[in-house]
LOGUTI-279995 format. One record per atom (N, C-alpha, C, O): residue in one letter; atom name; x, y, z. Coordinates in steps of 0.1 Angstrom, whole numbers, plus 5000, padded with zeros to 4 digits. Atoms other than C-alpha are relative to their C-alpha. Example, Ala and Ser with C-alpha at 12.3 -4.5 7.8 and 13.67 -1.06 7.14 Angstrom:
% residues 2
a;N;5009;4988;5000
a;CA;5123;4955;5078
a;C;5009;5012;5000
a;O;5019;5012;5007
s;N;4991;4989;5000
s;CA;5137;4989;5071
s;C;4992;5011;5008
s;O;4997;5022;5009
% end
This chain:
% residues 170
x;N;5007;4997;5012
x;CA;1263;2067;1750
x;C;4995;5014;5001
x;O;4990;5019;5011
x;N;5002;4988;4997
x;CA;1257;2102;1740
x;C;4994;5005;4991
x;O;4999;5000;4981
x;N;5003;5001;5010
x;CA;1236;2117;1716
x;C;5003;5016;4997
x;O;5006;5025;5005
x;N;4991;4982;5003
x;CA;1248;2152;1695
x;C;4983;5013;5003
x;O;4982;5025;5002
x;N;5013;4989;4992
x;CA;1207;2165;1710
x;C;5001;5005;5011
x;O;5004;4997;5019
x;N;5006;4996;4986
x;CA;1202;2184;1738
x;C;4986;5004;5006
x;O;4979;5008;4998
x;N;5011;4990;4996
x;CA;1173;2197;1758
x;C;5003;5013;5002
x;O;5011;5019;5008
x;N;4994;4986;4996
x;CA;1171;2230;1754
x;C;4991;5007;5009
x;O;4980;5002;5012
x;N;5002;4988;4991
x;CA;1164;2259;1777
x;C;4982;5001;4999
x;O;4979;4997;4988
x;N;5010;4996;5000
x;CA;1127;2268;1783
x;C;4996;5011;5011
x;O;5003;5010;5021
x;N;5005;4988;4994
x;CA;1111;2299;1799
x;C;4987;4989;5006
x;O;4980;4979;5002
x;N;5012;5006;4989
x;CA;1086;2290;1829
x;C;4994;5008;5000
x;O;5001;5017;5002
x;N;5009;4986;5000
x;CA;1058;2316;1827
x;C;4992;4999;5015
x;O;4990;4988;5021
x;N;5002;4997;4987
x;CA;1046;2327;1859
x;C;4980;4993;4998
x;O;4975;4989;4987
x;N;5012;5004;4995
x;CA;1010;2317;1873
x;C;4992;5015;4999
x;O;4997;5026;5003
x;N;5011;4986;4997
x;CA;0977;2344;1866
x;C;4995;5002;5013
x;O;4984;4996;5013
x;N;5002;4999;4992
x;CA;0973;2353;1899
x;C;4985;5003;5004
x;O;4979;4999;5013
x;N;5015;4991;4998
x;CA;0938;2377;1894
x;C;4994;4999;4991
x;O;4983;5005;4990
x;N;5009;5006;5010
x;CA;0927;2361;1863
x;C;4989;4992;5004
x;O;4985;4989;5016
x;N;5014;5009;5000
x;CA;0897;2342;1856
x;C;5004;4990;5002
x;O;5015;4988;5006
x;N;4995;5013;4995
x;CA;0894;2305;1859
x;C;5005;4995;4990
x;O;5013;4985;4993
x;N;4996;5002;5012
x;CA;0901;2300;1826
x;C;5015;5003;4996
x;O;5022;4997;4988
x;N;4988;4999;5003
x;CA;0932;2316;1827
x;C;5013;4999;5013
x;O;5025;4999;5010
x;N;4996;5008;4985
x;CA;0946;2306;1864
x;C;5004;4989;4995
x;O;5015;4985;4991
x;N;5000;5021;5002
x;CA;0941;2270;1856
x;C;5011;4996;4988
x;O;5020;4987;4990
x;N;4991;4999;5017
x;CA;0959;2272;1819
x;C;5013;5007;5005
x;O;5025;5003;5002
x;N;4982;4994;5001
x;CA;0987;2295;1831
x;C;5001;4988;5014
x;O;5010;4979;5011
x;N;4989;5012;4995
x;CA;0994;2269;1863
x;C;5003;4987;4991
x;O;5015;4984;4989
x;N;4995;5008;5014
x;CA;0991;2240;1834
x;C;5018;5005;4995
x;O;5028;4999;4996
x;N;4989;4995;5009
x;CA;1016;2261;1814
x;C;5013;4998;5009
x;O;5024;4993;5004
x;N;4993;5001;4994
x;CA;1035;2263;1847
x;C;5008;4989;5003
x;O;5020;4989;5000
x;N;4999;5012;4998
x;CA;1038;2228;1857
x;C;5008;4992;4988
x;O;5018;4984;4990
x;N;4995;5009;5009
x;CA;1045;2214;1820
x;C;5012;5010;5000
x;O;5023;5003;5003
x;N;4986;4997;5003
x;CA;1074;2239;1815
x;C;5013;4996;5010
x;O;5025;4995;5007
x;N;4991;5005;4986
x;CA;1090;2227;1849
x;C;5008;4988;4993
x;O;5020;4986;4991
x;N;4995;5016;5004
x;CA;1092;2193;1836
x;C;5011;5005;4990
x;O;5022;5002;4992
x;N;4988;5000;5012
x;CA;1112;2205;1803
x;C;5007;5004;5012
x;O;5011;4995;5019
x;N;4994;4992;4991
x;CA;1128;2231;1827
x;C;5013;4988;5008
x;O;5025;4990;5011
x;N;4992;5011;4992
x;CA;1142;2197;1844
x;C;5011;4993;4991
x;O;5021;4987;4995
x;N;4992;5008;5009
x;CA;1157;2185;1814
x;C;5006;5006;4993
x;O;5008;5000;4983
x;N;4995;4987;5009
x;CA;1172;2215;1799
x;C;5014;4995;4997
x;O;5015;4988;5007
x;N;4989;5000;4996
x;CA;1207;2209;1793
x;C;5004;4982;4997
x;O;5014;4979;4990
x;N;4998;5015;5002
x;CA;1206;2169;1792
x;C;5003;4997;4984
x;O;4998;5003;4974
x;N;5005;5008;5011
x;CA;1211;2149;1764
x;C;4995;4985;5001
x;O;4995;4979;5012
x;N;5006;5011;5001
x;CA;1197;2117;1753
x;C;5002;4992;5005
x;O;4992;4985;5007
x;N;4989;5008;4987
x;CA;1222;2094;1778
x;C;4995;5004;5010
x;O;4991;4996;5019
x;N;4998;4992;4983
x;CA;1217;2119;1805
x;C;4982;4996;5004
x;O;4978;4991;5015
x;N;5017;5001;4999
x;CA;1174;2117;1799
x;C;4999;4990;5003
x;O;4991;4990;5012
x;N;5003;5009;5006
x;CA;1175;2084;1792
x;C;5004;4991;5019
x;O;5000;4980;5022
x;N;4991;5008;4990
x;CA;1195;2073;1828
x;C;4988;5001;5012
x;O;4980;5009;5016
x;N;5011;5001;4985
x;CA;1177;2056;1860
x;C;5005;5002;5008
x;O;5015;4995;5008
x;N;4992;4993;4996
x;CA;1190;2073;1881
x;C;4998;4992;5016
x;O;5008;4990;5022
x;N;5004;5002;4989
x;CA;1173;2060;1912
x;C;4994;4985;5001
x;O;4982;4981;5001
x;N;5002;5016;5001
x;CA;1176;2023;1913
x;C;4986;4994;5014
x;O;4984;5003;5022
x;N;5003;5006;5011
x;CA;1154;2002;1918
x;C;4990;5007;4987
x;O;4985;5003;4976
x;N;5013;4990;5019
x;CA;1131;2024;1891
x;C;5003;5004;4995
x;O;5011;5013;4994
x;N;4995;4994;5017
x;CA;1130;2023;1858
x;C;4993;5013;4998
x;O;4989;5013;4986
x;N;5000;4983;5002
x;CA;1120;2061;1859
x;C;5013;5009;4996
x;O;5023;5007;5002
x;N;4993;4995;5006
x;CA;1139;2084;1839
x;C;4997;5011;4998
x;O;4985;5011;5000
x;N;5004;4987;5006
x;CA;1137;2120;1828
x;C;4993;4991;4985
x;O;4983;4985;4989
x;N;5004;5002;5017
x;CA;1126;2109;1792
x;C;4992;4991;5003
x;O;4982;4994;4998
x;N;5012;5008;4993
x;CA;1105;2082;1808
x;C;4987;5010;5008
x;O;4975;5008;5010
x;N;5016;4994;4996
x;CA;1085;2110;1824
x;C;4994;5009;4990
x;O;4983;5013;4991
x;N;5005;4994;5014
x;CA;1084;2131;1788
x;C;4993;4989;4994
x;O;4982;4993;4993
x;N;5009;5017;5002
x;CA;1070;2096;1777
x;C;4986;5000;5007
x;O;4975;5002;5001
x;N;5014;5004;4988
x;CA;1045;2090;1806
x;C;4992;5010;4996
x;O;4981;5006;4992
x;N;5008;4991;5001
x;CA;1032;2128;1802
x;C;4998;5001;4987
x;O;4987;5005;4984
x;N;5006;5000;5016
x;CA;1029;2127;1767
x;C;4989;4992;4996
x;O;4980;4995;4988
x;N;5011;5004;5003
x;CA;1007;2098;1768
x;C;4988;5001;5012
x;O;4977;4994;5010
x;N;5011;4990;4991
x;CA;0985;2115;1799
x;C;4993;5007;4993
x;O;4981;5007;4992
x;N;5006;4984;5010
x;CA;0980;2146;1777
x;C;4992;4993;4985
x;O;4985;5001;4979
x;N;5004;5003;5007
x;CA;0971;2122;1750
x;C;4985;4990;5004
x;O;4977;4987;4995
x;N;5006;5004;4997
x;CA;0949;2104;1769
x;C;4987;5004;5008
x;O;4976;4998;5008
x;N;5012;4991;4992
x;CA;0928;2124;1790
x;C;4993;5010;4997
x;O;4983;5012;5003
x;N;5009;4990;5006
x;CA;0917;2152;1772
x;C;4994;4995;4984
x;O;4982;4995;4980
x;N;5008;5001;5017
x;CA;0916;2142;1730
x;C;4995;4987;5000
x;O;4987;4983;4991
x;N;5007;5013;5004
x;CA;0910;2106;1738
x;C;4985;4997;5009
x;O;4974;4994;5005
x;N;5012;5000;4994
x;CA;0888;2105;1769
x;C;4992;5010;4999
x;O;4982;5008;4992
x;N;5008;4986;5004
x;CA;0873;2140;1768
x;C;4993;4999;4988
x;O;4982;4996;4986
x;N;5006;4997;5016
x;CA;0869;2145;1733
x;C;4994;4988;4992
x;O;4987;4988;4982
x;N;5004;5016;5008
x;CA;0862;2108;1722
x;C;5012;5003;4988
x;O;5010;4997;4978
x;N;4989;4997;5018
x;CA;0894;2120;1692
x;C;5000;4977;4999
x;O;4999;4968;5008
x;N;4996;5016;5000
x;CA;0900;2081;1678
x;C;5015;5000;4999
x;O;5020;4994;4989
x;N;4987;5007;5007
x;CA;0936;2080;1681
x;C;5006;4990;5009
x;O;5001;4986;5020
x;N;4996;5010;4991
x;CA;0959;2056;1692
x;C;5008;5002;5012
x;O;5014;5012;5014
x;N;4992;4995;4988
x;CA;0976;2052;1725
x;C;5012;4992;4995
x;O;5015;4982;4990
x;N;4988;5001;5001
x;CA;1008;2059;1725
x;C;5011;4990;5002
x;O;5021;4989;4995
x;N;4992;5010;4994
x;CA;1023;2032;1745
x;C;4993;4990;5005
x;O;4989;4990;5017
x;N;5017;5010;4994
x;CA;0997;2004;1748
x;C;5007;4985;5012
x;O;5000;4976;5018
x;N;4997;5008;4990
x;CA;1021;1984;1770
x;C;5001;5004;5013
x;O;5004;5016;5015
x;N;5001;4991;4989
x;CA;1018;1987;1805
x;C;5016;5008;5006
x;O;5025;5000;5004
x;N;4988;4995;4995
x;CA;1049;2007;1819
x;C;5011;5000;4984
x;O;5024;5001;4983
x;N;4990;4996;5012
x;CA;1063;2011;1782
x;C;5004;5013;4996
x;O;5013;5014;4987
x;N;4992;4988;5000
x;CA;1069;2047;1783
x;C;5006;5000;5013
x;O;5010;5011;5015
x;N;4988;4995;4994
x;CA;1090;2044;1811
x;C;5013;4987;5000
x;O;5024;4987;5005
x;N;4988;5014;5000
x;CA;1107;2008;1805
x;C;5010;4997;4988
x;O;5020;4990;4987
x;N;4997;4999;5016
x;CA;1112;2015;1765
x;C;5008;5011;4996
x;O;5008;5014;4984
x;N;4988;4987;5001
x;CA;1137;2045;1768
x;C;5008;4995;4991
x;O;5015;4985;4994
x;N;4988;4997;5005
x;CA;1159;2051;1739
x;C;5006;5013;5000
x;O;4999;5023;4999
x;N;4993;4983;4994
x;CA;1184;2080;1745
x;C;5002;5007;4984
x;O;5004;5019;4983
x;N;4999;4995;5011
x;CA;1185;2079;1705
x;C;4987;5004;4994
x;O;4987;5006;4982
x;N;5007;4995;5001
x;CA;1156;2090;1704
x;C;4991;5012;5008
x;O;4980;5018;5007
x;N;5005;4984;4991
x;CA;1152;2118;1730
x;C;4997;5011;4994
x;O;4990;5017;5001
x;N;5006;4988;5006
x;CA;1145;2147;1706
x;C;4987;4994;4997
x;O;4977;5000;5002
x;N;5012;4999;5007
x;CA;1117;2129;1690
x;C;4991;4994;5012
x;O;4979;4994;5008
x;N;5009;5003;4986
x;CA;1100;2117;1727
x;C;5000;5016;5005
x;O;4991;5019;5013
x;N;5000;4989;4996
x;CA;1106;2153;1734
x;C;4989;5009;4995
x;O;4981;5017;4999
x;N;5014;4987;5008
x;CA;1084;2169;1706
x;C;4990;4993;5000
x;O;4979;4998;5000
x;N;5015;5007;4997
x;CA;1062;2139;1710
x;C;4988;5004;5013
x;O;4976;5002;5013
x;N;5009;4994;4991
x;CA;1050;2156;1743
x;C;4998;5015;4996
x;O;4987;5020;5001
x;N;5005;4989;5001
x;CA;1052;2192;1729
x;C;4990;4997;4991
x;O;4979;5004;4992
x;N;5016;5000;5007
x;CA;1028;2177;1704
x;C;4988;4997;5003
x;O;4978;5000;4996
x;N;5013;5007;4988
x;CA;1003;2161;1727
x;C;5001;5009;5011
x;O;4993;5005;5020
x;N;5007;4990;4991
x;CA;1003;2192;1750
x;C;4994;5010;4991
x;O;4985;5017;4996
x;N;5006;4994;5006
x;CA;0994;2211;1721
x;C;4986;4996;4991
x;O;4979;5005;4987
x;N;5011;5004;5000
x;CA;0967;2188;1711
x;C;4987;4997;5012
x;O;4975;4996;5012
x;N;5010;5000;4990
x;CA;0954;2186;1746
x;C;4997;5014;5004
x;O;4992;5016;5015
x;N;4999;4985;4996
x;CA;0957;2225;1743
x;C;4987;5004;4991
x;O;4979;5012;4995
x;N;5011;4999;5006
x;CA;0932;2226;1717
x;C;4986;4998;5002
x;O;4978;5006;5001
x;N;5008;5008;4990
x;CA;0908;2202;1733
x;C;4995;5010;5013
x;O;4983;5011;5017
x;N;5005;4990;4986
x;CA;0907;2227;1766
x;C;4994;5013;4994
x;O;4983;5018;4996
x;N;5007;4986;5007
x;CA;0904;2258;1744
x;C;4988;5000;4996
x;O;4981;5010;5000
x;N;5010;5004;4998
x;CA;0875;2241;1730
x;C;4986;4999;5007
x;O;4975;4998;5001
x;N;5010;5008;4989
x;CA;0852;2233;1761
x;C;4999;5008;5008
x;O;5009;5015;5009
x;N;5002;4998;4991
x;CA;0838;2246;1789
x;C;5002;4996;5009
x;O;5000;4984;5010
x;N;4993;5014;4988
x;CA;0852;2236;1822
x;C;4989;4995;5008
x;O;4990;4987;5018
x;N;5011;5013;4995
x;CA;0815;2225;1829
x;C;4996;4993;4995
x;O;4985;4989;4999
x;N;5005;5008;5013
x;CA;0812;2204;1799
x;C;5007;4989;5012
x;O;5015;4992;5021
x;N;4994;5009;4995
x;CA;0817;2168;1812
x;C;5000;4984;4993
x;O;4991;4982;4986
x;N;4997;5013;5004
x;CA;0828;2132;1802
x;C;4995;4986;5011
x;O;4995;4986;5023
x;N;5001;5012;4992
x;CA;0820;2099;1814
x;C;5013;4985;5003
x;O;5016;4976;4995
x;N;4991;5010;4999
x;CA;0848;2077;1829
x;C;5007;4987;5011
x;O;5014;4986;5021
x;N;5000;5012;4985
x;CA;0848;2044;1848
x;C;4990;5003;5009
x;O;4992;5003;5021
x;N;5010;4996;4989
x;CA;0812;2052;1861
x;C;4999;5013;5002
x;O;4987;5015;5004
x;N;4996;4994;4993
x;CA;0822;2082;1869
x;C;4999;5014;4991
x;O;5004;5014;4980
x;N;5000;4997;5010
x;CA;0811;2114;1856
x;C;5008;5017;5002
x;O;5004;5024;5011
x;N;4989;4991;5001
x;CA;0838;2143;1851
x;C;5000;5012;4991
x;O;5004;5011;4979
x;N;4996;4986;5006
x;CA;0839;2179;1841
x;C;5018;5004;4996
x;O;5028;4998;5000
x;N;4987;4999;5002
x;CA;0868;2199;1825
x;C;5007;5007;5010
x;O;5019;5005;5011
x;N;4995;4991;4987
x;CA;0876;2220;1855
x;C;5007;4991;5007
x;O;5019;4994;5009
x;N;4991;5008;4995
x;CA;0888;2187;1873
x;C;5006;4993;4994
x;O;5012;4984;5001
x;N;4993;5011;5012
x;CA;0902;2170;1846
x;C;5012;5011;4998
x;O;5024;5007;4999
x;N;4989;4992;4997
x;CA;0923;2203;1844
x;C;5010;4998;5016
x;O;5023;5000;5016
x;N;4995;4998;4985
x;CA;0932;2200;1884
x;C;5006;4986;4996
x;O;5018;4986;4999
x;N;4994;5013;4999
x;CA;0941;2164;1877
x;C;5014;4999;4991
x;O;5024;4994;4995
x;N;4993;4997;5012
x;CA;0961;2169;1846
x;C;5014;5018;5009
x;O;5022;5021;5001
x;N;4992;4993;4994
x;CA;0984;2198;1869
x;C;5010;4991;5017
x;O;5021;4993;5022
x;N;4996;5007;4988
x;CA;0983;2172;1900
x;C;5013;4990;4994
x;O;5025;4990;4999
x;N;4989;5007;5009
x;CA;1002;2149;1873
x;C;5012;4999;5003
x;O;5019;4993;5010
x;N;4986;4990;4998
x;CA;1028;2170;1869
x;C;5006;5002;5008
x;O;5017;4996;5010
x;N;4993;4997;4989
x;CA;1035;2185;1897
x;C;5006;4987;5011
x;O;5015;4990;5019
x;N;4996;5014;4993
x;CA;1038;2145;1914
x;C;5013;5001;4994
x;O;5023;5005;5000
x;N;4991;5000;5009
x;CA;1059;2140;1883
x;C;5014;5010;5003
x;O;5026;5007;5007
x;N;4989;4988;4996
x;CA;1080;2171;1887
x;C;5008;5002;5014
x;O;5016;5011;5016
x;N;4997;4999;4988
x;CA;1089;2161;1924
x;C;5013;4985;4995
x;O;5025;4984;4996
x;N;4991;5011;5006
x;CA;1106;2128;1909
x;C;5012;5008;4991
x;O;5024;5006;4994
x;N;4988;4997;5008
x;CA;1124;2149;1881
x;C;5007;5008;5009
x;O;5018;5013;5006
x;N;4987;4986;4990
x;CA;1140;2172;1909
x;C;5008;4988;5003
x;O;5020;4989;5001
x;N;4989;5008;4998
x;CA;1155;2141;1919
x;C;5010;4988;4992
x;O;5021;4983;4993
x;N;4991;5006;5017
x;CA;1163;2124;1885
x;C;5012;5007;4998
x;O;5023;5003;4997
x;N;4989;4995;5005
x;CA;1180;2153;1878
x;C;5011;5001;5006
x;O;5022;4999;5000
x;N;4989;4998;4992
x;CA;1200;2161;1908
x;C;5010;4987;5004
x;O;5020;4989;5011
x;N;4996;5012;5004
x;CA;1210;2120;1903
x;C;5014;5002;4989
x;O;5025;4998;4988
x;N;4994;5001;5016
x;CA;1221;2128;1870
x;C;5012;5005;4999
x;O;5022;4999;4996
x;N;4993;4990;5002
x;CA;1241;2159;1871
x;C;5005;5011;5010
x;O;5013;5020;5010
x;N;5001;4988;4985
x;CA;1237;2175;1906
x;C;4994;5011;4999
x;O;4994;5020;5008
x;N;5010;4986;5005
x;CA;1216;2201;1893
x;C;4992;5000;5013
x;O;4991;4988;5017
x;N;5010;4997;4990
x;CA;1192;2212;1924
x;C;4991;5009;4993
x;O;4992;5011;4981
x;N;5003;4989;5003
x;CA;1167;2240;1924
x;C;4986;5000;4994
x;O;4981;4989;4989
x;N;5013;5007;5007
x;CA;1132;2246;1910
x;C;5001;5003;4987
x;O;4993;4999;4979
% end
Protein backbone atom coordinates (compact mmCIF):
# COMPACT_ATOMS: atom_id res chain seq x y z
CA UNK A 1 0.00 0.00 0.00
CA UNK A 2 1.20 3.28 -1.01
CA UNK A 3 -0.03 6.56 -0.57
CA UNK A 4 0.40 9.57 -3.62
CA UNK A 5 2.10 11.79 -0.03
CA UNK A 6 5.42 12.03 0.63
CA UNK A 7 7.70 13.47 3.32
CA UNK A 8 9.25 16.18 2.11
CA UNK A 9 12.73 17.45 2.43
CA UNK A 10 13.55 19.64 5.53
CA UNK A 11 16.50 21.92 6.31
CA UNK A 12 18.28 21.09 9.79
CA UNK A 13 19.49 24.35 11.20
CA UNK A 14 22.66 24.26 12.94
CA UNK A 15 22.91 24.59 16.83
CA UNK A 16 23.79 28.58 18.52
CA UNK A 17 26.91 27.83 19.60
CA UNK A 18 27.71 31.51 21.58
CA UNK A 19 24.14 32.40 22.12
CA UNK A 20 22.30 32.89 25.18
CA UNK A 21 20.36 30.12 26.87
CA UNK A 22 17.43 31.04 25.36
CA UNK A 23 18.69 30.60 22.11
CA UNK A 24 21.19 27.42 22.47
CA UNK A 25 18.34 25.41 24.01
CA UNK A 26 15.59 26.53 21.18
CA UNK A 27 18.05 26.21 18.27
CA UNK A 28 19.20 22.46 19.67
CA UNK A 29 15.18 21.89 20.04
CA UNK A 30 14.95 23.06 16.43
CA UNK A 31 17.90 20.74 15.80
CA UNK A 32 16.60 17.61 17.16
CA UNK A 33 12.91 17.98 15.86
CA UNK A 34 14.09 18.64 12.27
CA UNK A 35 16.26 15.34 12.48
CA UNK A 36 13.26 13.37 13.14
CA UNK A 37 11.38 14.86 9.85
CA UNK A 38 14.94 14.84 8.23
CA UNK A 39 14.40 10.78 8.84
CA UNK A 40 11.39 10.64 7.03
CA UNK A 41 12.01 12.85 4.06
CA UNK A 42 11.43 10.94 1.08
CA UNK A 43 9.00 8.18 2.58
CA UNK A 44 5.57 7.79 2.01
CA UNK A 45 2.79 6.67 4.00
CA UNK A 46 3.61 2.63 3.50
CA UNK A 47 7.17 3.35 3.99
CA UNK A 48 6.29 5.61 7.57
CA UNK A 49 3.86 3.49 8.48
CA UNK A 50 6.28 -0.03 8.31
CA UNK A 51 7.75 -1.92 11.60
CA UNK A 52 10.53 -2.34 10.55
CA UNK A 53 12.21 -3.91 13.48
CA UNK A 54 10.08 -6.80 14.66
CA UNK A 55 9.15 -7.47 17.51
CA UNK A 56 8.12 -3.41 17.83
CA UNK A 57 5.31 -1.85 16.77
CA UNK A 58 7.61 1.38 16.31
CA UNK A 59 7.44 3.04 13.12
CA UNK A 60 8.66 6.24 11.59
CA UNK A 61 5.01 7.70 11.78
CA UNK A 62 4.60 6.03 15.15
CA UNK A 63 7.40 8.25 16.35
CA UNK A 64 5.65 11.61 14.42
CA UNK A 65 2.72 10.30 16.62
CA UNK A 66 4.55 9.68 19.92
CA UNK A 67 6.30 13.35 19.54
CA UNK A 68 3.39 15.12 18.68
CA UNK A 69 1.65 13.99 21.67
CA UNK A 70 4.97 14.81 24.06
CA UNK A 71 4.97 18.32 22.54
CA UNK A 72 1.35 18.33 23.37
CA UNK A 73 1.68 17.23 26.51
CA UNK A 74 4.44 18.65 28.31
CA UNK A 75 4.54 22.11 27.66
CA UNK A 76 0.60 23.50 26.70
CA UNK A 77 -1.00 20.80 28.85
CA UNK A 78 1.39 20.34 31.83
CA UNK A 79 3.24 23.63 31.72
CA UNK A 80 0.65 25.90 30.80
CA UNK A 81 -2.37 24.10 32.40
CA UNK A 82 -3.95 24.79 28.12
CA UNK A 83 -7.34 22.41 28.58
CA UNK A 84 -6.84 20.39 25.63
CA UNK A 85 -7.28 17.01 24.89
CA UNK A 86 -4.69 14.26 24.67
CA UNK A 87 -4.15 13.18 21.64
CA UNK A 88 -3.93 9.55 21.98
CA UNK A 89 -5.55 8.63 25.43
CA UNK A 90 -4.74 4.95 24.81
CA UNK A 91 -1.76 3.64 26.10
CA UNK A 92 0.77 2.86 23.12
CA UNK A 93 -1.94 4.30 20.49
CA UNK A 94 0.23 6.53 18.73
CA UNK A 95 2.53 3.92 17.88
CA UNK A 96 0.05 0.74 17.58
CA UNK A 97 -2.75 2.95 15.58
CA UNK A 98 -0.64 3.77 12.36
CA UNK A 99 -2.48 4.51 9.30
CA UNK A 100 -0.13 5.04 6.29
CA UNK A 101 -3.47 6.91 4.86
CA UNK A 102 -3.06 9.21 6.95
CA UNK A 103 0.69 10.12 7.14
CA UNK A 104 0.37 13.69 5.82
CA UNK A 105 -2.17 14.55 8.37
CA UNK A 106 0.05 12.80 11.57
CA UNK A 107 2.78 14.70 9.93
CA UNK A 108 1.29 18.30 10.31
CA UNK A 109 -0.30 17.03 13.54
CA UNK A 110 3.28 17.32 14.98
CA UNK A 111 4.22 20.45 12.97
CA UNK A 112 1.24 21.74 14.83
CA UNK A 113 1.94 20.73 18.39
CA UNK A 114 5.66 21.85 17.96
CA UNK A 115 4.37 25.09 17.12
CA UNK A 116 2.05 25.22 20.00
CA UNK A 117 4.65 24.06 22.31
CA UNK A 118 6.66 26.87 20.50
CA UNK A 119 4.47 29.38 21.79
CA UNK A 120 4.20 28.07 25.28
CA UNK A 121 8.36 28.35 25.56
CA UNK A 122 8.41 31.84 23.97
CA UNK A 123 6.04 32.68 26.60
CA UNK A 124 7.98 31.80 29.93
CA UNK A 125 10.92 32.04 31.59
CA UNK A 126 13.12 29.02 31.91
CA UNK A 127 12.80 29.73 35.66
CA UNK A 128 9.12 29.74 35.75
CA UNK A 129 8.10 26.31 37.06
CA UNK A 130 5.31 23.64 37.10
CA UNK A 131 4.31 21.09 39.44
CA UNK A 132 4.37 17.35 38.30
CA UNK A 133 4.03 14.06 40.11
CA UNK A 134 5.28 15.82 43.41
CA UNK A 135 7.74 17.07 41.72
CA UNK A 136 8.44 20.58 41.05
CA UNK A 137 9.89 21.61 37.44
CA UNK A 138 11.26 24.62 35.72
CA UNK A 139 11.25 25.44 31.87
CA UNK A 140 14.99 25.07 31.48
CA UNK A 141 14.54 21.20 32.23
CA UNK A 142 11.53 20.57 30.74
CA UNK A 143 13.41 22.06 27.70
CA UNK A 144 16.53 19.43 28.29
CA UNK A 145 13.94 16.80 28.66
CA UNK A 146 11.82 17.62 25.62
CA UNK A 147 15.50 17.47 23.42
CA UNK A 148 16.50 14.13 25.52
CA UNK A 149 13.04 12.84 23.75
CA UNK A 150 14.14 13.34 20.58
CA UNK A 151 17.34 12.72 20.36
CA UNK A 152 16.39 8.85 22.18
CA UNK A 153 13.75 8.87 19.49
CA UNK A 154 16.03 9.92 16.64
CA UNK A 155 18.53 6.96 17.45
CA UNK A 156 15.43 4.44 16.69
CA UNK A 157 14.52 6.44 13.50
CA UNK A 158 18.25 6.00 12.16
CA UNK A 159 17.35 2.54 12.28
CA UNK A 160 13.65 2.46 11.10
CA UNK A 161 14.81 4.12 8.30
CA UNK A 162 17.93 2.25 7.30
CA UNK A 163 15.20 -0.92 7.78
CA UNK A 164 13.00 0.65 5.45
CA UNK A 165 14.98 1.89 2.58
CA UNK A 166 18.74 1.55 3.51
CA UNK A 167 19.10 5.18 3.94
CA UNK A 168 22.15 5.60 6.69
CA UNK A 169 23.64 8.87 7.81
CA UNK A 170 22.58 11.68 10.09
Amino acid sequence: MTTSWTAPAVDRPDGDETGDERSVLCGYLGFHRATLLHKCAGLDGAQLATRAVPPSSMSLLGLLRHMAKVERIWFPIRFAGQDLPRLFPEPDSDFDEVDPTRAEEDYALLLDEQRRADEVIASVSFDDTFEHDGETINARVLMQHLMHEYARHNGHADLLRECVDGATGV
